[in-house]
C-alpha positions, 0 to 999 in steps of 0.5 A: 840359279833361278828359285822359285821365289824369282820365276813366281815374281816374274809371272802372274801369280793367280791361282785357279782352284775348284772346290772337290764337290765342283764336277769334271766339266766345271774344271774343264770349262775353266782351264779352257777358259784360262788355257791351262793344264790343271787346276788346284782342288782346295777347301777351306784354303788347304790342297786337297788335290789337283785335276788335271787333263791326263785325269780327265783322259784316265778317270772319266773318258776311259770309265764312261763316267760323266763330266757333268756330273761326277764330283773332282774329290772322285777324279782328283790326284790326292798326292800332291807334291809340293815345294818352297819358294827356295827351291831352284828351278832345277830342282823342281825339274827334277822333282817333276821328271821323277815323279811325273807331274806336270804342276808342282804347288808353290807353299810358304808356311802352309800358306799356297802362294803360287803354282808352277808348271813344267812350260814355266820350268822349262822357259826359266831353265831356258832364259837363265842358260841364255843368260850364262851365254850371254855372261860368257860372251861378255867375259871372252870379249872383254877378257 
């Protein structure tokens, strides 16, 4: 089974994060740039929350507030869960279908070392089900 040390071995590993007093617009303007979901919300290296695009939907267009102007520590998600690079990809599928995320922080140590979202959970689940196949296969004809 894939863990999460695997799947962050084989991605790129950059972390986008903003700090809480950057706005609404700035962390937009970077996950349009860099075509991703959310973006990690640090100070002094700790999560202090995580910005996504259903916050943006819920905390900004549907109270008229200005993305312009209105700070991330206002609109974050302050509970983040969070697992260790151990954990299998199938446990964070669960994790993330019970609790609803999307992105799950990857910590070693109290140290950030990656962020995993749910596309990169999914393509994992998807290449390692593949491999089984192939397994399989070569065992039936060789057998």
């Amino acid at each position: 089974m894939v863990t999460l040390k695997g799947l962050l071995d084989s991605k790129e590993r950059h972390i986008y994060s903003l700090a809480p007093e950057s706005t609404a617009f700035e962390a937009l303007e970077l996950m349009a740039s860099k075509n991703i979901g959310a973006v990690l919300v640090l100070k002094s290296n700790k999560i202090k929350g995580i910005f996504s695009e259903r916050d943006y939907a819920r905390k900004v267009i549907l109270y008229g507030k200005s993305s312009k102007e209105t700070p991330l520590k206002e609109l974050m998600t302050t509970q983040v869960h969070t697992v260790t690079s151990d954990k299998t990809v199938r446990d964070c599928m669960a994790l993330m279908s019970e609790k609803r995320i999307r992105h799950l922080p990857v910590v070693e140590e109290r140290k950030l070392i990656g962020l995993v979202s749910i596309g990169d959970i999914v393509n994992a689940l998807i290449m390692d089900q593949e491999n089984t196949i192939k397994d399989l296969e070569t065992y039936i004809t060789q057998g």
